[in-house]
KEGU-614555 format. One record per residue (C-alpha): residue number from 0; residue in one letter; x, y, z. Coordinates in nm, 2 decimals. Layout:
REM residues N
NUM  A  X  Y  Z $
...
REM end
This chain:
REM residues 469
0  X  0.51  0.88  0.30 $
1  X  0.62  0.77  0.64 $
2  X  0.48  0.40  0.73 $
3  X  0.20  0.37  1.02 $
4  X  0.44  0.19  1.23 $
5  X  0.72  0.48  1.22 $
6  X  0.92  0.52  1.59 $
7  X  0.95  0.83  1.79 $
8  X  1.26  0.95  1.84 $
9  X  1.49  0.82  2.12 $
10  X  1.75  0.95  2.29 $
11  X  2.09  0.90  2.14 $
12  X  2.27  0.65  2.30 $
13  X  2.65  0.76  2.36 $
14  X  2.87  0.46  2.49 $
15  X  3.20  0.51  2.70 $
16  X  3.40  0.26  2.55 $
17  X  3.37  -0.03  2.30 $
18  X  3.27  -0.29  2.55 $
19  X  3.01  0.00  2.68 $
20  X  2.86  0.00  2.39 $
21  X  2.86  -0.40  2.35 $
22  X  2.87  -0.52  2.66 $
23  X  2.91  -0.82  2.77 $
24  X  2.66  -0.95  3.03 $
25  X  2.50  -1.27  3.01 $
26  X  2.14  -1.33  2.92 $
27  X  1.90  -1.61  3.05 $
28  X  1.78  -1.86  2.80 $
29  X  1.44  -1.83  2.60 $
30  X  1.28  -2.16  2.61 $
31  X  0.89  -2.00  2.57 $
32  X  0.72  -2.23  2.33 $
33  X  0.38  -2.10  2.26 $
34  X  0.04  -2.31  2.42 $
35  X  -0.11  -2.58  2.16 $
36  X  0.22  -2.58  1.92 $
37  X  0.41  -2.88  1.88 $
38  X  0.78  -2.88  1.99 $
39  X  0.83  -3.17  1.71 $
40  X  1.19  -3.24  1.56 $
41  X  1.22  -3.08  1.29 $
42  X  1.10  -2.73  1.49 $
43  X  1.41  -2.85  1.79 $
44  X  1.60  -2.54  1.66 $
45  X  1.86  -2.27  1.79 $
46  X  1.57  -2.03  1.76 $
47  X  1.55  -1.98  2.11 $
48  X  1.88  -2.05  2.23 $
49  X  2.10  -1.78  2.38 $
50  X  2.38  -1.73  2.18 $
51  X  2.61  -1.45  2.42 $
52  X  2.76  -1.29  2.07 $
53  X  2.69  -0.90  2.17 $
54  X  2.48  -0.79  2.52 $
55  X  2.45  -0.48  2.66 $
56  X  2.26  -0.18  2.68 $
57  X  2.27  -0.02  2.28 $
58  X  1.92  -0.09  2.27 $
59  X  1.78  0.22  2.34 $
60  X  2.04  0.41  2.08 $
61  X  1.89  0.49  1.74 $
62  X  1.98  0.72  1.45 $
63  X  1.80  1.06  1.45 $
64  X  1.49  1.08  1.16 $
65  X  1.61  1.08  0.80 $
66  X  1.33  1.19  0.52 $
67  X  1.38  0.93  0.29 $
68  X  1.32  0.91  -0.05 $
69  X  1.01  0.65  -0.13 $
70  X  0.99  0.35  -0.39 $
71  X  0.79  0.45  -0.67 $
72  X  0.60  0.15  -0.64 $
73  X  0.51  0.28  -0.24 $
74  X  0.48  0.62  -0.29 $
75  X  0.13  0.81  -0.25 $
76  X  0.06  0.77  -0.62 $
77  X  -0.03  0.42  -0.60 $
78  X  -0.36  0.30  -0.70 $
79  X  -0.54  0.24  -0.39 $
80  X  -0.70  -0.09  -0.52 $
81  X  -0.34  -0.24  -0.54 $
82  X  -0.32  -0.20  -0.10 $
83  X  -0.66  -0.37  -0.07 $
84  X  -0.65  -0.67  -0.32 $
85  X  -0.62  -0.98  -0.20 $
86  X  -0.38  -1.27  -0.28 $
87  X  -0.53  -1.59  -0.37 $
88  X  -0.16  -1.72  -0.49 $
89  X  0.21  -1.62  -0.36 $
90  X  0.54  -1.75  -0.45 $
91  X  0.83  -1.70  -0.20 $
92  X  1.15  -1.70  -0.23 $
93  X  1.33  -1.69  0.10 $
94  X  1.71  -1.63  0.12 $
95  X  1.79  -1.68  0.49 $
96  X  2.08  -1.54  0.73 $
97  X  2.44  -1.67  0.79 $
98  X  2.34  -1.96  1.01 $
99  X  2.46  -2.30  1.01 $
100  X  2.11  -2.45  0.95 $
101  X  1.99  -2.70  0.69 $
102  X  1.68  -2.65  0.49 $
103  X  1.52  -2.92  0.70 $
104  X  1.60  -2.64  1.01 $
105  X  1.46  -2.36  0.84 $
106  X  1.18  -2.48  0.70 $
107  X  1.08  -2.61  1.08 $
108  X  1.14  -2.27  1.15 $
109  X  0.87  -2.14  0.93 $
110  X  0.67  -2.41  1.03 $
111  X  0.65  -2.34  1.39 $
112  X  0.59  -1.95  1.36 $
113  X  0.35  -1.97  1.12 $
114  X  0.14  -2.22  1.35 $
115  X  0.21  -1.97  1.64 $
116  X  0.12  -1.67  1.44 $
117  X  -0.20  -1.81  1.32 $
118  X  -0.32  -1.82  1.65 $
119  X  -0.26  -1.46  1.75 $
120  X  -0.39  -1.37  1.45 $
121  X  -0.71  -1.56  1.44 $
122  X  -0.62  -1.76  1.08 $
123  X  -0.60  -2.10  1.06 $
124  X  -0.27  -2.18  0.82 $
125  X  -0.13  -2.57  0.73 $
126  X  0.21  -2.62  0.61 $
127  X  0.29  -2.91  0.41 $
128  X  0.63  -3.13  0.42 $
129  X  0.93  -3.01  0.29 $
130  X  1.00  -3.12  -0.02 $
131  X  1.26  -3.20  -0.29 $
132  X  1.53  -3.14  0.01 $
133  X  1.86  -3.18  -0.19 $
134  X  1.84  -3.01  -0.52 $
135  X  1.53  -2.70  -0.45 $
136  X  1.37  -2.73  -0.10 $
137  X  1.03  -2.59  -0.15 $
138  X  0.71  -2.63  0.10 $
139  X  0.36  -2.51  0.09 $
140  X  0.13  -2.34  0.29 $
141  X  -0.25  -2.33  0.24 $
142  X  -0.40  -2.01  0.50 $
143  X  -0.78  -1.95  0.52 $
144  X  -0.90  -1.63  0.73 $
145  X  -1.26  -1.43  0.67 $
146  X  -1.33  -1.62  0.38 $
147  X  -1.02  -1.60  0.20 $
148  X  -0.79  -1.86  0.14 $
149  X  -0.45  -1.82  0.03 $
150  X  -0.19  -2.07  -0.10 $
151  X  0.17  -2.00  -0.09 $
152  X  0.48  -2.21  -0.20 $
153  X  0.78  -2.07  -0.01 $
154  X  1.11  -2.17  -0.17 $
155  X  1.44  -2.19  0.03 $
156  X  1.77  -2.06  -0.13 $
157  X  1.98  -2.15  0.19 $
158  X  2.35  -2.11  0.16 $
159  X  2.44  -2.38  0.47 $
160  X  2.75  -2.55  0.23 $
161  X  2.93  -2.22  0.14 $
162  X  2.88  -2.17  0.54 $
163  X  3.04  -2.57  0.54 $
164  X  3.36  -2.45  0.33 $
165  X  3.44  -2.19  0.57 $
166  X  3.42  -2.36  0.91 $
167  X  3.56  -2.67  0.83 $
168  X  3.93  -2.58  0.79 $
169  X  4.16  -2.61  1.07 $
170  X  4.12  -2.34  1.33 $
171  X  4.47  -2.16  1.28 $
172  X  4.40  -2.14  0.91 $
173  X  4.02  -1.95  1.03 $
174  X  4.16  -1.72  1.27 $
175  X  4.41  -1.64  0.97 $
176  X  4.19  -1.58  0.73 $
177  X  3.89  -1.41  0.93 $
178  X  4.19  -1.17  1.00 $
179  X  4.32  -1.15  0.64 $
180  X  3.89  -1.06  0.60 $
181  X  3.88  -0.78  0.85 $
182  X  4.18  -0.63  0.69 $
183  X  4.07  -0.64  0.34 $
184  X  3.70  -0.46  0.51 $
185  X  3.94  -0.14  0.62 $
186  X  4.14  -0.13  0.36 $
187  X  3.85  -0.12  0.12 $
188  X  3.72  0.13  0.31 $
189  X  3.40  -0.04  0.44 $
190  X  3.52  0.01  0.80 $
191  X  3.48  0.41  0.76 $
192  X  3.15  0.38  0.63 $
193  X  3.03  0.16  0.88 $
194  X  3.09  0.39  1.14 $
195  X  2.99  0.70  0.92 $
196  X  2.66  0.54  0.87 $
197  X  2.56  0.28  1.09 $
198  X  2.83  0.31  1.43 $
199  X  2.69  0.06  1.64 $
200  X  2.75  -0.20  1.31 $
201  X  3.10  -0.05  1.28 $
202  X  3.14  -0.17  1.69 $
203  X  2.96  -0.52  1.54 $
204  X  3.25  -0.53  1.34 $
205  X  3.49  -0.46  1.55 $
206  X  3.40  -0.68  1.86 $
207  X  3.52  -1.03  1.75 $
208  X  3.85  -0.91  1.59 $
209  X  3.95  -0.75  1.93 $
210  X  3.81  -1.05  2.12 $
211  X  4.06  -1.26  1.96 $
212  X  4.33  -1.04  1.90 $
213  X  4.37  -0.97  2.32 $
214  X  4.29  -1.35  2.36 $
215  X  4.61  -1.43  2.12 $
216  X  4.80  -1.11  2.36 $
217  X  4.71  -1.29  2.70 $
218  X  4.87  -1.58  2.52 $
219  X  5.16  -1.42  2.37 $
220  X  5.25  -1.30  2.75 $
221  X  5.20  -1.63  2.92 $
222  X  5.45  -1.77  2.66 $
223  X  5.73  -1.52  2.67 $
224  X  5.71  -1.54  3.08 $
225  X  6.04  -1.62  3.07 $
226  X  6.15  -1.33  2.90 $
227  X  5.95  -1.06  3.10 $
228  X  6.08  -1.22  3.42 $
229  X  6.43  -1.26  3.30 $
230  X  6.46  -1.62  3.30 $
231  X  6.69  -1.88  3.13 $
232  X  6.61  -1.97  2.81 $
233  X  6.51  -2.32  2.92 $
234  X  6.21  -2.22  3.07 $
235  X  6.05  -2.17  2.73 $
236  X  5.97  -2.51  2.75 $
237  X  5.72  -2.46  2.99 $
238  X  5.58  -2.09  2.95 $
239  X  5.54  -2.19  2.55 $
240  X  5.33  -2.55  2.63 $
241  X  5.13  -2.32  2.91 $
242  X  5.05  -2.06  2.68 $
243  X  4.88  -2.34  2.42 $
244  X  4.69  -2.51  2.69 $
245  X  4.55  -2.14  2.79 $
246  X  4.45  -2.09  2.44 $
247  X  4.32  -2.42  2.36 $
248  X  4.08  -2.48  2.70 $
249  X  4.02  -2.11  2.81 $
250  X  4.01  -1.90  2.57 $
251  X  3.88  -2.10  2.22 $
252  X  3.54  -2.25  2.43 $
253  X  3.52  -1.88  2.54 $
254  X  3.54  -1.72  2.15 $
255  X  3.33  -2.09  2.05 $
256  X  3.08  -1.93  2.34 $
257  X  3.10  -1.56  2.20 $
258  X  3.10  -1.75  1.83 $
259  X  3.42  -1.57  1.71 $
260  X  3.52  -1.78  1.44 $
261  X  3.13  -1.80  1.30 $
262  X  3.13  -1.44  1.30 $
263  X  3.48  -1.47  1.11 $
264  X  3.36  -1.70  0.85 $
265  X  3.06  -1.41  0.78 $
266  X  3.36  -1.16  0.68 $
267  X  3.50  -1.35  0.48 $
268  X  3.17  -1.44  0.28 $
269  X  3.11  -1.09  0.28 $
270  X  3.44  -1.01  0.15 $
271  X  3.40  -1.29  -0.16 $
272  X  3.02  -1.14  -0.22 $
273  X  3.17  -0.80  -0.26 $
274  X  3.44  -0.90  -0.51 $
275  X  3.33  -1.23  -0.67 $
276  X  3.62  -1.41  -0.71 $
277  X  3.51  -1.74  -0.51 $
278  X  3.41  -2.03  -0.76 $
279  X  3.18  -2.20  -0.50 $
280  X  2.99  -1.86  -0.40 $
281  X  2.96  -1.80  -0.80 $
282  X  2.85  -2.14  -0.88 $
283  X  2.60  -2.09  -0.57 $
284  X  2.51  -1.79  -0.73 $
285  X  2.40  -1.91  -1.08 $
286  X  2.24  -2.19  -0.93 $
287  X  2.01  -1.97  -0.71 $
288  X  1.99  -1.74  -0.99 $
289  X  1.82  -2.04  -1.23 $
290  X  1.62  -2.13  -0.89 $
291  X  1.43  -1.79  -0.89 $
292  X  1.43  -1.78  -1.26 $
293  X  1.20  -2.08  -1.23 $
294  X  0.98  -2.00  -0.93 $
295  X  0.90  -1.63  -1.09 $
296  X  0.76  -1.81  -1.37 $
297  X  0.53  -2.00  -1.17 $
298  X  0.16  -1.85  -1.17 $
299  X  0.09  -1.64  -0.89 $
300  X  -0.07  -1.31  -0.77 $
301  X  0.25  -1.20  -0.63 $
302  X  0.60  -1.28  -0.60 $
303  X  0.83  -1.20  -0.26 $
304  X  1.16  -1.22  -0.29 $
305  X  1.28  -1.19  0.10 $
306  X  1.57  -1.22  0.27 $
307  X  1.74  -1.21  0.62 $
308  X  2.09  -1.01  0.72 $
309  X  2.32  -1.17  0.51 $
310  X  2.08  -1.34  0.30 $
311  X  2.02  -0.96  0.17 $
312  X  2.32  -0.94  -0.01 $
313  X  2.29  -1.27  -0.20 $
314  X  1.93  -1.22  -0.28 $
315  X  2.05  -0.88  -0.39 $
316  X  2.27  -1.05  -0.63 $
317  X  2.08  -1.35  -0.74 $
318  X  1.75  -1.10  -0.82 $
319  X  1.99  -0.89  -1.01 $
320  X  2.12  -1.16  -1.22 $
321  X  1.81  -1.26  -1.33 $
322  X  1.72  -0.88  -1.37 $
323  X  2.02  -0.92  -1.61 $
324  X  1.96  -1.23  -1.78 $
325  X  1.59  -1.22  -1.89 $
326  X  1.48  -0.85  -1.72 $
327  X  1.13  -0.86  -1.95 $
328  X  1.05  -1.18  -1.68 $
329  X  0.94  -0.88  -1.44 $
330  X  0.68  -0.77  -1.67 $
331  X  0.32  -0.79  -1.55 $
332  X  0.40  -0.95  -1.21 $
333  X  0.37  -0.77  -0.93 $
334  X  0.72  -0.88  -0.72 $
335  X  0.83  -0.75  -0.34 $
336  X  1.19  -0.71  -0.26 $
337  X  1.18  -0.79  0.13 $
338  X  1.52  -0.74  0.32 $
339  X  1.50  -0.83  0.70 $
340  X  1.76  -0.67  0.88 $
341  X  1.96  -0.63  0.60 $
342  X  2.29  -0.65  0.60 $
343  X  2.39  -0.55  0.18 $
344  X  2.59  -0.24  0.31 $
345  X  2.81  -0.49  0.44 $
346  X  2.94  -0.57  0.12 $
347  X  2.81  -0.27  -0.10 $
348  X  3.07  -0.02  0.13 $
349  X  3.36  -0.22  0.00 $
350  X  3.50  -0.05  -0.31 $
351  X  3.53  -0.43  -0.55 $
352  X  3.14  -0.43  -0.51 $
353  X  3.09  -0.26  -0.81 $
354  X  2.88  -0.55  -0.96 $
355  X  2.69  -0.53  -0.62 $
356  X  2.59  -0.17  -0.65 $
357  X  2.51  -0.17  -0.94 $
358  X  2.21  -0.47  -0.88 $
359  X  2.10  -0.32  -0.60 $
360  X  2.04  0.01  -0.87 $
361  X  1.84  -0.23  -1.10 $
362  X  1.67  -0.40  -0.89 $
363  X  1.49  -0.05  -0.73 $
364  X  1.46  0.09  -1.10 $
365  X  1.25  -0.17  -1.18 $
366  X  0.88  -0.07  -1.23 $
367  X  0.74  -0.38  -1.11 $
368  X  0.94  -0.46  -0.79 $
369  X  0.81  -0.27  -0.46 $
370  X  1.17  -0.28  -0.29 $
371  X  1.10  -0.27  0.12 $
372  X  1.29  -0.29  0.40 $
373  X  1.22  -0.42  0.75 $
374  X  1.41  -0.19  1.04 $
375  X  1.47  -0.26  1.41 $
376  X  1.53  0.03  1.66 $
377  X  1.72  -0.26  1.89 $
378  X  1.89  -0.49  1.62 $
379  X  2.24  -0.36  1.63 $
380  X  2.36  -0.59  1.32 $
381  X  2.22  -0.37  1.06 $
382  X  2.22  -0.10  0.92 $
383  X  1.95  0.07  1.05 $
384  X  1.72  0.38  0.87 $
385  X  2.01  0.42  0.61 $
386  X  1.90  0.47  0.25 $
387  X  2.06  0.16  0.10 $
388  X  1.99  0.25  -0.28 $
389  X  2.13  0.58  -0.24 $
390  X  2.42  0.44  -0.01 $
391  X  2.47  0.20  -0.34 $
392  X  2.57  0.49  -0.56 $
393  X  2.19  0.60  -0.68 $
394  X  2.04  0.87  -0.54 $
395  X  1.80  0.93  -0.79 $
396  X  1.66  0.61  -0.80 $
397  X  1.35  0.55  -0.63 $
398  X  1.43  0.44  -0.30 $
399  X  1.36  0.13  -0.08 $
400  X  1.02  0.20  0.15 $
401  X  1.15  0.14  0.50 $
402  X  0.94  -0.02  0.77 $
403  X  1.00  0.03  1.14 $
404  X  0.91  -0.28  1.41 $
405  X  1.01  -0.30  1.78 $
406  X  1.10  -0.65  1.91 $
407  X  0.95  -0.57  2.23 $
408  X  0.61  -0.45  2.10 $
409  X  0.60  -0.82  1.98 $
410  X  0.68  -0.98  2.30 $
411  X  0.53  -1.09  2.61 $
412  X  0.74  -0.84  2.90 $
413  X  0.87  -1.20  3.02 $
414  X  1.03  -1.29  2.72 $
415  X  1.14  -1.04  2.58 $
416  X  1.30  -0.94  2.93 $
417  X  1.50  -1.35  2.84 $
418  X  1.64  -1.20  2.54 $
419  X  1.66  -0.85  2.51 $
420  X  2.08  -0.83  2.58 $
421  X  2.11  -1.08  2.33 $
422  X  2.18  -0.91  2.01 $
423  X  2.20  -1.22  1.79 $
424  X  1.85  -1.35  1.94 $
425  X  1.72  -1.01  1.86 $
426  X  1.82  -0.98  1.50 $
427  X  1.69  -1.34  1.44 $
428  X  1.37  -1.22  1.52 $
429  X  1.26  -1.10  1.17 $
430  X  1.19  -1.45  1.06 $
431  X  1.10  -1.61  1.42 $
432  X  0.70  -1.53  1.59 $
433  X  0.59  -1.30  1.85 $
434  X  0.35  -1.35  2.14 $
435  X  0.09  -1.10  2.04 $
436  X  -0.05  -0.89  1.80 $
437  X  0.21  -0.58  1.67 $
438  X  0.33  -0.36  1.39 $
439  X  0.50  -0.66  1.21 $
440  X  0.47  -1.09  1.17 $
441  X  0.70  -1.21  0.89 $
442  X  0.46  -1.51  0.88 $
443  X  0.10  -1.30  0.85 $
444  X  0.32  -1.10  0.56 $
445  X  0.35  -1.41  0.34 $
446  X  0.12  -1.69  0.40 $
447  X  -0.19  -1.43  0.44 $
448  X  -0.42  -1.26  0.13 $
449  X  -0.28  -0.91  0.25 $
450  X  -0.01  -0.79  -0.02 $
451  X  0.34  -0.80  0.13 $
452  X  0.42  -0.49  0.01 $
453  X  0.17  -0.28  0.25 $
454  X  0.39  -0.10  0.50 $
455  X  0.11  0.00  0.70 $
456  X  0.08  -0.10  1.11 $
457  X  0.00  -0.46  1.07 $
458  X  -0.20  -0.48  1.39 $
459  X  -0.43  -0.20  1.21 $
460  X  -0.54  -0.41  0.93 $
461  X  -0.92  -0.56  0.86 $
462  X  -0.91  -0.87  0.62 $
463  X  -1.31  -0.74  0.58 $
464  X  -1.17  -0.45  0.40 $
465  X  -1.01  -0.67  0.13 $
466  X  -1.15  -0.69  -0.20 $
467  X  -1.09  -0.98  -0.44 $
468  X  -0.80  -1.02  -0.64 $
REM end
């Protein structure tokens, strides 16, 4: 069964070089805050900020069809009365991407595209304060549409101090260690399959290693002037000094402005979630894992577990643990795996991620989880119509139910004109609101009585035709 929303085919893109293929024109910034929503403090976010991490013209490139396998819980067979219930109670669990935001930040976030998305869709949606902001950040939001009113509690598993850990070392020991990442991703051969499955992520992965590596070679060859020009000795005492002011005033802002040691720190988390041997990502993990524990037992109609790019691979791990711990909690309750851009073949393709893989397997054998994942034709940092469960080493699972979404079918021409060339913008746009009415709203998916695990072209849907739940 292929979704409503699936894409036509486009023409493959073929790049001439690496910075072809990633450019690296600039983009202007996105500043559009929708009419009659508050721009208050906790919603001053990097949302629309233009981050220059990747531009360029890979937009257009997409992989050709692939007749994928669908989740039993997706497929045909199901009971039609499941698609057209409504939700009277939700509990979400959101695990979000690898962005140096507090739960405060994200939860603004949430706040401000779900009051923007209420108005395109014609609901009227409040969202309460954030709540217990240390220990489990947790909000509500109470929607009403046609007569139906639907209460959600959305529960934030953000991993901002494991993020923390990484970026507060001195830069040298970063750069070293982002490095030591990068080669531990080849040798492991996660590198290969990047490129066999997903080349423009392989080029994602490759982009800010290069970056540095010719900005520490332009370097290199300012300091040892002397010797290319055949020079005394001495003169090491300038060339050597000059070559650390280059570094340190040119070419660090211009990697902070490209975010090269950010995107450092992500390798190395995703080199500790493949092999598990950090004691602060596995104490983050068994505390998430007791999180969820606790909001599945919470009453509800349904449960979404959902997660964004990295998030994917922690939610991935945190669902299977509970899967593992108490797998008879699943029974009865009708739970939505929801990956945004995921990035868990970022960590599955390394060999060590054995315990990985093999969650990712539970977690789609599982009768009562719907496993569904949210593609982009133009978000280049992810892996984008691969099979993921079958990628994990289980082909004869049932397989995730894909969804396909354009960024610019969500946006006004203007804005998404602003952003388009930049890749980081456009993969945050999953979790962040359009300007009008298309095949996908993260926000309409889980604060509204629809079920989340419809795959069907959003815009297409009638809340007259639901029945109650």
């Amino acid at each position: 069964m292929r979704p409503a929303c699936q894409l036509i085919r486009q023409p493959q893109f073929r790049p001439k070089n690496l910075f072809d293929a990633l450019g690296m024109s600039s983009a202007g910034t996105d500043t559009t805050m929708p009419k009659g929503v508050p721009a208050s403090d906790d919603c001053k976010l990097d949302d629309e900020t233009h981050h220059p991490l990747i531009t360029g013209s890979t937009a257009s490139a997409a992989f050709g069809e692939r007749d994928l396998p669908t989740n039993h819980a997706l497929g045909a067979e199901q009971p039609q009365d499941n698609m057209t219930k409504a939700i009277n109670r939700r509990v979400v669990v959101h695990f979000p991407g690898f962005e140096p935001m507090t739960a405060r930040a994200h939860h603004g976030r949430f706040k401000r595209s779900v009051q923007f998305s209420s108005k395109v869709w014609a609901y009227t949606a409040d969202v309460s304060p954030l709540a217990d902001e240390d220990v489990s950040p947790n909000f509500t939001v109470s929607s009403d549409v046609e007569g139906w009113k639907t209460s959600t509690t959305v529960h934030l598993c953000d991993h901002k101090a494991l993020l923390e850990r990484l970026t507060e070392k001195p830069i040298l020991h970063r750069m070293l260690a982002g490095f030591l990442s990068a080669a531990q991703v080849v040798f492991y051969g996660a590198a290969a399959g990047y490129f066999r499955h997903a080349w423009r992520f392989g080029l994602f992965f490759v982009f800010p290693f290069l970056l540095m590596g010719l900005a520490l070679a332009a370097c290199l060859f300012v300091a040892a002037t002397p010797f290319w020009l055949d020079l005394r000795p001495w003169h090491y005492g300038w060339s050597i000094p000059l070559a650390w002011l280059c570094f340190h005033y040119v070419l660090f802002p211009l990697s902070e402005r490209f975010l090269i040691l950010h995107l450092f720190a992500d390798w190395q988390l995703a080199v500790s979630a493949a092999r598990l041997d950090d004691p602060d990502l596995a104490i983050w993990l068994e505390q998430s894992a007791v999180r969820l524990a606790k909001a599945l037992d919470e009453p509800a109609d349904e449960y979404v577990i959902s997660s964004h790019s990295m998030g994917s691979t922690l939610a991935a791990h945190v669902f299977g643990m509970v899967l593992e711990n108490n797998p008879a909690l699943m029974a009865g309750k009708k739970v939505v795996f929801l990956t945004l851009g995921g990035a868990i073949l970022q960590c599955a393709l390394l060999r060590p991620a054995a315990r990985l893989r093999a969650r990712v397997g539970a977690i789609a054998r599982m009768p009562d989880v719907s496993f569904v994942e949210v593609h982009c034709l133009t978000d280049v940092i992810h892996f984008y119509k691969c099979p993921v469960v079958s990628l994990c080493g289980h082909p004869d699972a049932p397989q995730a139910e894909q969804m396909y979404i354009r960024v610019k079918q969500l946006l006004e021409p203007e804005r998404y004109k602003r952003i388009k060339r930049d890749f980081l913008r456009v993969h945050r746009q999953y979790v962040l609101y359009g300007d009008r009415r298309g095949t996908f709203d993260f926000s309409l998916l889980t604060v509204s009585p629809f079920p989340a695990h419809r795959t069907d072209d959003v815009s297409k849907r009638d809340f007259t035709t639901l029945e109650q739940g």
